[in-house]
Every structure is written in C-alpha cells, then in structure tokens.
C-alpha positions as CSV (number, residue, x, y, z in Angstrom):
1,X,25.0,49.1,-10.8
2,X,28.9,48.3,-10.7
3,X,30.2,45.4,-12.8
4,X,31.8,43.0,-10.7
5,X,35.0,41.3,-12.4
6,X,36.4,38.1,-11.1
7,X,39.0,36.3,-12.3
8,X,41.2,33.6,-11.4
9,X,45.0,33.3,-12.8
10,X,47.4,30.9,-11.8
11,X,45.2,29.9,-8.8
12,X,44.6,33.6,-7.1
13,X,41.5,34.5,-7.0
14,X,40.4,38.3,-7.1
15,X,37.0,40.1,-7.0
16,X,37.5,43.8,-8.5
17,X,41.4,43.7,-8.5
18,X,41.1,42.8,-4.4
19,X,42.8,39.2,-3.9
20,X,41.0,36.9,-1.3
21,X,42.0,34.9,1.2
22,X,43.2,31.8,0.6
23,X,40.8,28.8,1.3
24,X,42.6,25.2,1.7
25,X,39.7,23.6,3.4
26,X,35.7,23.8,3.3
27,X,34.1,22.1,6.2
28,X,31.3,20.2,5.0
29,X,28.3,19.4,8.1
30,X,27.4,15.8,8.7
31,X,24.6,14.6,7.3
32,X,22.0,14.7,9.9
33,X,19.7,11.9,11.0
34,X,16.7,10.9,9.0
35,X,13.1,12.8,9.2
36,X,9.9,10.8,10.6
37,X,8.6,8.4,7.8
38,X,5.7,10.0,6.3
39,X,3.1,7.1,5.5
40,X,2.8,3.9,8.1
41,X,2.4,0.8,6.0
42,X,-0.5,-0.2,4.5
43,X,-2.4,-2.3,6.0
44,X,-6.9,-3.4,5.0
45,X,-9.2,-0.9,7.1
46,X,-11.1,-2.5,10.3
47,X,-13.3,-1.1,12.6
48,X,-12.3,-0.6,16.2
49,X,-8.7,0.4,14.9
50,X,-7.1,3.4,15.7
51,X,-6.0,5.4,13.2
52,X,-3.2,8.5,13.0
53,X,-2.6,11.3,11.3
54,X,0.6,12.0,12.6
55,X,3.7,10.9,10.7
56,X,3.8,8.3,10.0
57,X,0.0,8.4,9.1
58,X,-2.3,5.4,9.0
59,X,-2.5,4.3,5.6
60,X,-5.6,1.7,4.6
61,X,-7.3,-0.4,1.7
62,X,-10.9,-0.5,1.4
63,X,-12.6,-2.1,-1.3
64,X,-9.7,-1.8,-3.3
65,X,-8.7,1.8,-2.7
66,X,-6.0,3.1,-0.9
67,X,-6.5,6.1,2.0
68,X,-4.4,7.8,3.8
69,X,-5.5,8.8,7.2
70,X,-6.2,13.0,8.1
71,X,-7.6,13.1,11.8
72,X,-7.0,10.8,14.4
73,X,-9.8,8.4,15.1
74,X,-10.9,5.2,16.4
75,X,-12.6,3.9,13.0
76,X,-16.2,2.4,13.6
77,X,-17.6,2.4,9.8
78,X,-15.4,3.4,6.7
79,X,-18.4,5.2,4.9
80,X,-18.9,7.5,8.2
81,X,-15.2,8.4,8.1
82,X,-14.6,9.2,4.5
83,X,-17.5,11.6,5.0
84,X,-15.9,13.6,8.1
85,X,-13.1,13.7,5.9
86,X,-11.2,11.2,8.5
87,X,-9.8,9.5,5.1
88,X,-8.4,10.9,1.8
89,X,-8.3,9.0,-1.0
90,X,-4.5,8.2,-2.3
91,X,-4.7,5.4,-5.5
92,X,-8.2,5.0,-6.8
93,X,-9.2,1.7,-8.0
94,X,-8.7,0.7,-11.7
95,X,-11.4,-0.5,-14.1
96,X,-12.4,-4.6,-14.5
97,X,-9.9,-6.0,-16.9
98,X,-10.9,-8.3,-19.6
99,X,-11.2,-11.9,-18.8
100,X,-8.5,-14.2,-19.4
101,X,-8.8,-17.9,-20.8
102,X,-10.2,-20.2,-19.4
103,X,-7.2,-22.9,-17.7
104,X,-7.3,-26.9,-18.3
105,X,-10.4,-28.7,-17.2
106,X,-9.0,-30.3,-13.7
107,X,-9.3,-34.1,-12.7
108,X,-12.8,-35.0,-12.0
109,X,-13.5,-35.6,-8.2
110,X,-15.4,-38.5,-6.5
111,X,-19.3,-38.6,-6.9
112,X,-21.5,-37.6,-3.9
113,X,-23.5,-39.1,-4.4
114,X,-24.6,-42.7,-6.0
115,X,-27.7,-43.2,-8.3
116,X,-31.0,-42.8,-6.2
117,X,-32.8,-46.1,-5.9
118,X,-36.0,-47.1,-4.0
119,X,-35.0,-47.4,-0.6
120,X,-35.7,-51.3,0.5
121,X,-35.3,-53.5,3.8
122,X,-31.9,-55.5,4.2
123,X,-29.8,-53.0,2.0
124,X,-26.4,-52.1,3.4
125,X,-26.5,-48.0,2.6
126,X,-22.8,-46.2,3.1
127,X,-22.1,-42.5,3.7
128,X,-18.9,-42.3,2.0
129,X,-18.5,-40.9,-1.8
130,X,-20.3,-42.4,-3.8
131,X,-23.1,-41.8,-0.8
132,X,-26.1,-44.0,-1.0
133,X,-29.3,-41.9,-2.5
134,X,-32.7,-43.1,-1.8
C-alpha cells in the first residue's frame, strides 16, 4: 500500500505533491420533506374500529397497556386480536403504587332519610331529604 500525503500550506491543497482544483463553493441539497409519521395517536381500543398497520399505525390502550397495531383489521374482541398477533404490546403496565393519605373528611350531606316511625292516619309524609320512613 502507498502512503498518501496531504497537506495544506497557505491555502493549496495537494494530495501526493498534485495540487487540486480550487473549490469556492459546495452546494448543499435542500432538506427534503418529512417522512410519513410512524405511530397514529393513541387513542382507548373499541370493537368495530378499524385498525392499520400502515404508517402511521393504529396505536391503542387497553386495560392500561399500550399496543401498537401489526395487521390491518376491523377489531371485534381485544383478547382474539392480541392472540393473531393483530397487536404488539409497546408500554406494559406498572405495578399498584402504595396508597396515599387519606384527604379531609368532606361536609356532611342531607339525610335520606328521616327516623322510621309507625306509619298513622292524618300524617303529612314528604319525599324530600330528610324523606319520611315508615
């Protein structure tokens, strides 16, 4: 193999003692437009929907899992489509956190009902809260 030496005084530039042309402008293409989104948005899994797997691909939640769709179909039951492989599973769903504390008791609302009493004759009985009882 030949060593190749370039070098570059006072602005020339030589491969191998050769000079080469001089270059005072390099044309740079246009960025070109934008490619075909991948994903759709996301939107809850229903049945009688159809689905694509063309960009941009259906992408569901169901049951708090996120899919994104691999053959076209018109969905009829999730559970039937995940196992033709319709569906393929994207951000699994994360364990049950702890429970937080428990907020402020809220203001107590009106009674349904009143205390039950023997019903009797001549007794003016209202629906409202507090709602007769008898």
């Amino acid at each position: 193999m030949t060593d190749v030496i370039v070098s570059a005084d006072d602005g020339d530039v030589e491969i191998d003692g050769e000079a080469l042309p001089e270059v005072s402008e390099i044309a740079v293409p246009a960025q070109g437009p934008p490619g075909p989104l991948p994903f759709g948005a996301v939107t809850a899994w229903a049945a009688g929907t159809d689905y694509a797997a063309d960009s941009p691909a259906s992408v569901v939640t169901f049951d708090g899992e996120t899919y994104v769709c691999t053959a076209d179909h018109t969905a009829v039951a999730f559970a039937a489509d995940l196992a033709a492989h319709r569906w393929l599973l994207i951000a699994r769903k994360g364990n049950q956190g702890p429970t937080g504390t428990a907020g402020p008791q809220g203001v107590p609302g009106p009674f349904a009902f009143d205390t039950i009493v023997p019903w009797t004759t001549a007794t003016a009985y209202h629906a409202t809260p507090p709602a007769s009882a008898v």
